[in-house]
C-alpha positions in Angstrom: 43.9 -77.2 3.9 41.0 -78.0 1.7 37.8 -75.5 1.7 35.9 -78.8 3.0 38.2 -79.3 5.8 37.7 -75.6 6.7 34.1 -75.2 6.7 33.9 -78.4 8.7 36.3 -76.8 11.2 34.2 -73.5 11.4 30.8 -75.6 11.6 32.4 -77.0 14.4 33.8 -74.4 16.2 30.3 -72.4 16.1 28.6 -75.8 17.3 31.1 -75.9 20.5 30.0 -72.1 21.2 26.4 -72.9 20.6 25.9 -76.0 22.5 28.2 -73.9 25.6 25.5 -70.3 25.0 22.8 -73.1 24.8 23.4 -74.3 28.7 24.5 -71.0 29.6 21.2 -69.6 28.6 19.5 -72.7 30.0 21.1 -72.2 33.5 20.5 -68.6 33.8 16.7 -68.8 32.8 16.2 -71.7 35.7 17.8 -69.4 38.0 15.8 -66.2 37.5 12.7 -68.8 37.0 9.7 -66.7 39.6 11.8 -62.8 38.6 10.0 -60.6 36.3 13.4 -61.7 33.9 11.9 -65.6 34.6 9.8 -65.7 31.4 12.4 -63.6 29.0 14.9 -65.4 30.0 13.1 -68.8 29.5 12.1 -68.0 25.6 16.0 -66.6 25.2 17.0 -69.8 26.3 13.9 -71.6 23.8 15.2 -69.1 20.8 18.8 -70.4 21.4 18.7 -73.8 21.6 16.6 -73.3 18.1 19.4 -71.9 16.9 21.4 -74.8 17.8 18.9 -77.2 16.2 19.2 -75.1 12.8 23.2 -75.4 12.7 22.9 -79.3 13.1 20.3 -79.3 10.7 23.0 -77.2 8.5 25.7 -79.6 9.6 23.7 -82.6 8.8 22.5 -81.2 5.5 26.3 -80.7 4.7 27.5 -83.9 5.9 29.4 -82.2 8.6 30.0 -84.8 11.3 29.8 -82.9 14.6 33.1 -83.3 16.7 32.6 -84.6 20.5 32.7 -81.3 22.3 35.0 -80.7 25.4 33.1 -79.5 28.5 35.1 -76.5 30.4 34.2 -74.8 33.6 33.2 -71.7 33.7 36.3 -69.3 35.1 38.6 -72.3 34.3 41.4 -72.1 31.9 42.4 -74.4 29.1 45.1 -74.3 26.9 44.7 -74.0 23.3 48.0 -76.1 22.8 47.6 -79.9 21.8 
């Protein structure tokens, strides 16, 4: 495998996890939104989703096409065969 091929695969990996910690973060901050964790929570979820911005801008800037991105369930399981 060429080093493109595996940077692309990284990039794309790390995307999957972002975009999953990005609604994860988003969820949790509506939830506790009124709790004394309602505002930390809300600029966690804010400092996140920057992050995700910054790798697409990476991606972008590398001509890394980002993959579709499968959608799992929390608690569900999913095998990693084909």
């Amino acid at each position: 495998m060429s080093g493109d091929v595996l940077l692309a695969t990284y990039l794309n990996d790390h995307h999957a996890a972002a975009v999953a910690a990005t609604e994860l973060a988003r969820r949790v901050a509506a939830e506790q939104r009124g709790s004394p964790d309602g505002e930390p929570l809300r600029r966690l979820a804010l400092d996140v989703e920057e992050d995700l911005l910054v790798l697409r801008g990476i991606m972008a800037a590398l001509d890394v096409p980002v993959r579709g991105t499968r959608r799992v369930r929390p608690g569900s399981r999913r095998s990693s065969a084909g």
